[in-house]
C-alpha positions as CSV (number, residue, x, y, z in Angstrom):
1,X,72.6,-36.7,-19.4
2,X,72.0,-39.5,-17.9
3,X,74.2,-42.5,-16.8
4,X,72.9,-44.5,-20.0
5,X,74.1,-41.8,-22.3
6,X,77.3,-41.8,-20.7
7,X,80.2,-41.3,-24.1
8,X,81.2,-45.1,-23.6
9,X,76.9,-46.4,-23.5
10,X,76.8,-44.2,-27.0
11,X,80.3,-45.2,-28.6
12,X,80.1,-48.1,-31.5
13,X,84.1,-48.8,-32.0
14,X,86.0,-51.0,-34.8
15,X,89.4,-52.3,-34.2
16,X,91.8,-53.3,-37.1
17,X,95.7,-53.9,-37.3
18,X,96.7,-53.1,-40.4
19,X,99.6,-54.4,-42.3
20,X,100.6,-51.0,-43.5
21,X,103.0,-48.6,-41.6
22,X,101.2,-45.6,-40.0
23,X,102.3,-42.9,-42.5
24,X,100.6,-45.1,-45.5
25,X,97.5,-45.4,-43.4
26,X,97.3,-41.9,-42.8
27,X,97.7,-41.3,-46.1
28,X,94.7,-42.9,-47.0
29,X,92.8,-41.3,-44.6
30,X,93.7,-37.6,-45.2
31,X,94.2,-37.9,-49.6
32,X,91.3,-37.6,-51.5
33,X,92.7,-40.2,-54.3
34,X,92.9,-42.7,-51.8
35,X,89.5,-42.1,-50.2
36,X,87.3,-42.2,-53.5
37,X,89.4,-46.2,-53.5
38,X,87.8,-47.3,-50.3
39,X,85.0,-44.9,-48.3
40,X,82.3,-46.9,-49.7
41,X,81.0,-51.0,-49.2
42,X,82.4,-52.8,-51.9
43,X,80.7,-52.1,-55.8
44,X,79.9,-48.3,-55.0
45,X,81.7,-45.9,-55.7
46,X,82.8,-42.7,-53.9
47,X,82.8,-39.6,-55.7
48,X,84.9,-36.8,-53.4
49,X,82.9,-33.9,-53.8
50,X,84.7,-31.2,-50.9
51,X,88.1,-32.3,-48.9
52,X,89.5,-29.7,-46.7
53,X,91.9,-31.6,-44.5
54,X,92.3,-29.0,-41.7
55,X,90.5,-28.4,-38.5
56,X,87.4,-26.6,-39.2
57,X,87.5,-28.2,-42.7
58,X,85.0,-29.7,-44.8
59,X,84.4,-32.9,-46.4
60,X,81.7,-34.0,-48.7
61,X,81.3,-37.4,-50.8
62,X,78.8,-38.8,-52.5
63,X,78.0,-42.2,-53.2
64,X,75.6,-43.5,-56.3
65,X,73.6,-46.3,-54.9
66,X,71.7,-49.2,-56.6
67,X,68.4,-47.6,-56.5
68,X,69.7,-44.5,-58.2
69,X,69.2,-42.3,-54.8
70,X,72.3,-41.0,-53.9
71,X,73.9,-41.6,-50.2
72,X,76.2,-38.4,-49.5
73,X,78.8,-38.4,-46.4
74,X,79.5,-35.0,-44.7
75,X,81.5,-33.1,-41.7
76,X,83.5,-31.0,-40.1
77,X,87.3,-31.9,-38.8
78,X,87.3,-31.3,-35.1
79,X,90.5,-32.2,-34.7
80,X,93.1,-33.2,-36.1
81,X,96.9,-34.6,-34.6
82,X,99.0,-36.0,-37.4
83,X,99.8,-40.0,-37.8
84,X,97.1,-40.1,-34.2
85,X,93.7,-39.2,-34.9
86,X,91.1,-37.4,-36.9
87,X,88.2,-36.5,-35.1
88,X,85.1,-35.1,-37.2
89,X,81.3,-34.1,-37.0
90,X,79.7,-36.6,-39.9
91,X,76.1,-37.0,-41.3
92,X,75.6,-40.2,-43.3
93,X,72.5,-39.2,-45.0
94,X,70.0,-40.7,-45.1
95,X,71.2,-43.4,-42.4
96,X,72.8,-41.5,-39.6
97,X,73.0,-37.9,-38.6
98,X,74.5,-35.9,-35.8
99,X,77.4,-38.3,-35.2
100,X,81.2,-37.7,-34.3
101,X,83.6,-40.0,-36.0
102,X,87.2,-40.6,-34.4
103,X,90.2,-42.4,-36.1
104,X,92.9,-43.3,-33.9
105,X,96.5,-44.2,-35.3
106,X,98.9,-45.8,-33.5
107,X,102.6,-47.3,-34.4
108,X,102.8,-51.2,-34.0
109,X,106.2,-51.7,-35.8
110,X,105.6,-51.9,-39.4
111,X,102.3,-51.9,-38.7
112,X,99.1,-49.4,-37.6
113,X,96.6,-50.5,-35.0
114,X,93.2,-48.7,-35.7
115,X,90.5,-47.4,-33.8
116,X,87.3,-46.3,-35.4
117,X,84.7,-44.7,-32.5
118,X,81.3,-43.5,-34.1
119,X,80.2,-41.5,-30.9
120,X,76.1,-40.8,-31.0
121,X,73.8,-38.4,-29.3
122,X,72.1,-40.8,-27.4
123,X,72.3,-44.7,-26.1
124,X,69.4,-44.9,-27.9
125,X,70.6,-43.9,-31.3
126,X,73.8,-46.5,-31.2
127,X,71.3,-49.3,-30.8
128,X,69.3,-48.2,-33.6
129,X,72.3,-48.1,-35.8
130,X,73.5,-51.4,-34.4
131,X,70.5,-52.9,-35.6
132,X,70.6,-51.5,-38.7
133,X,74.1,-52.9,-39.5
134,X,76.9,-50.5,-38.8
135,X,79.2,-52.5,-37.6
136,X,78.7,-54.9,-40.9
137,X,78.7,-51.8,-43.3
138,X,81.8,-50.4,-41.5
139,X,83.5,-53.5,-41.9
140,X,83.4,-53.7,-45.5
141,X,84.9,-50.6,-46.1
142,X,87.5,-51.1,-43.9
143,X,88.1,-54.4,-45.4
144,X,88.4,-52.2,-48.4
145,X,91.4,-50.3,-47.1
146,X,92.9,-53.3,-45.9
147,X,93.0,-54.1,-49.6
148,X,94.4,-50.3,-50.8
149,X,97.2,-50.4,-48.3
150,X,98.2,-53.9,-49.0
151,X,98.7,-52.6,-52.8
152,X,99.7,-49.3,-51.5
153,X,102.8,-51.4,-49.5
154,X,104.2,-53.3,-52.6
C-alpha cells in the first residue's frame, strides 16, 4: 500500500453534535423503525429489507428512487461496542462498493458528538466519491436524524 492509501488519505468523515442523549441516538442507529425514518436523502423512502444487529450480522435496505431503479444499501457489522461505535462492510449499489462505514458515539452531556468515517479501498476511490457528492448526500440524511431525534427527545 502505498503512503497515499494510507487509512487517513482514504477516510471521508462527517462530524455532528446532536441534541439527543447517546442512548436515543443509538437507538436510531441500531432499530429498524427508526432507520426506515431517516437512512435515505429527504423524499425517499427506506424500506428495511434484513437487520441483524450483531457482529457478523446483516443489513439490507432498499430505497425506490425517482427513476423507478431501485438503490439498495448492504453489509456486514464488523463490530460492534454499545453507545461507541458500529463498524460495518457496506455496498451502496450502484454508487459505492467495497466500503467500511464507522459510527462513533460519544457522551457530551445531554448530548452525542458523532463521527461518521466512510473508509475506501483506495485514495483514489474517496476522491471519486467526493466528486460525486458524498459528503452532500450524507449530509441530508443526517440532517434527517437530526430531525427524528429532536421528535424522538420531546
Amino acid at each position: 500500500m502505498s503512503e497515499s492509501d494510507s487509512m487517513e488519505n482514504r477516510t471521508i468523515s462527517l462530524k455532528r453534535t446532536f441534541d439527543a442523549p447517546i442512548r436515543l441516538v443509538w437507538e436510531a442507529w441500531t432499530q429498524s423503525e427508526h432507520i426506515a425514518q431517516w437512512w435515505s436523502p429527504k423524499g425517499i423512502e427506506t424500506k428495511v429489507i434484513e437487520h441483524e444487529f450483531k457482529i457478523g450480522g446483516r443489513w439490507k435496505y432498499s430505497m425506490p428512487m425517482p427513476d423507478g431503479k431501485e438503490f439498495i444499501a448492504e453489509g456486514v457489522y464488523l463490530e460492534i461496542v454499545e453507545f461507541e461505535k458500529i463498524i460495518s462492510s457496506a455496498n451502496f449499489r450502484p454508487m459505492t462498493e467495497g466500503v467500511e462505514i464507522q459510527a462513533l458515539f460519544s457522551e457530551n452531556g445531554s448530548k452525542t458528538n458523532f463521527t461518521f468515517n466512510v473508509v475506501h479501498p483506495t485514495e483514489e476511490y474517496k476522491i471519486q466519491q467526493e466528486k460525486m457528492g458524498i459528503m452532500n448526500g450524507w449530509g441530508s440524511i443526517f440532517d434527517r436524524l437530526d430531525q427524528l431525534l429532536r421528535n424522538m427527545n420531546n
